[in-house]
N, C-alpha and C positions, 0 to 999 in steps of 0.2 A: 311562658314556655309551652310549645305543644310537645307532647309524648303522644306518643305508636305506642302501642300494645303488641304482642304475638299473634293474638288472638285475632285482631283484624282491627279497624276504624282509630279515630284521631278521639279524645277527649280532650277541649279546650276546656280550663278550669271555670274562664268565666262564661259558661255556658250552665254552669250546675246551678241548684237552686239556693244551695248556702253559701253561695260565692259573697265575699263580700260582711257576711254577717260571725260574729262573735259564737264561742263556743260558752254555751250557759250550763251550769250544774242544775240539775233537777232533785226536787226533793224525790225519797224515797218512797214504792206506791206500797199502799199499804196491800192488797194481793199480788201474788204474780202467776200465771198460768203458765207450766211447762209439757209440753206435750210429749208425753215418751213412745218411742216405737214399740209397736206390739204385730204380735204374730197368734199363729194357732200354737204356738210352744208355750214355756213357759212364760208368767204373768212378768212383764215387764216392772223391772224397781229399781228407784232413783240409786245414786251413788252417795 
């Protein structure tokens, strides 16, 4: 099935790169990097 978007262009599915292949669970990584927005105010802090 092709879908239109609003936005503009056609995405045909089996055109994508995981077309075709299985969804796998991954182990957990042991870091994660989360990058928070910061300004000249105050010091940016997670929730």
């Amino acid at each position: 099935m092709l879908r239109t978007f609003r936005i503009g262009g056609i995405h045909p599915p089996e055109n994508k790169l995981s077309a075709g292949k299985k969804i796998t669970a991954l182990a957990a990584p042991k870091q994660v990097i989360i990058p928070l927005s910061q300004h000249i105010g105050a010091p940016a802090q997670p929730w």
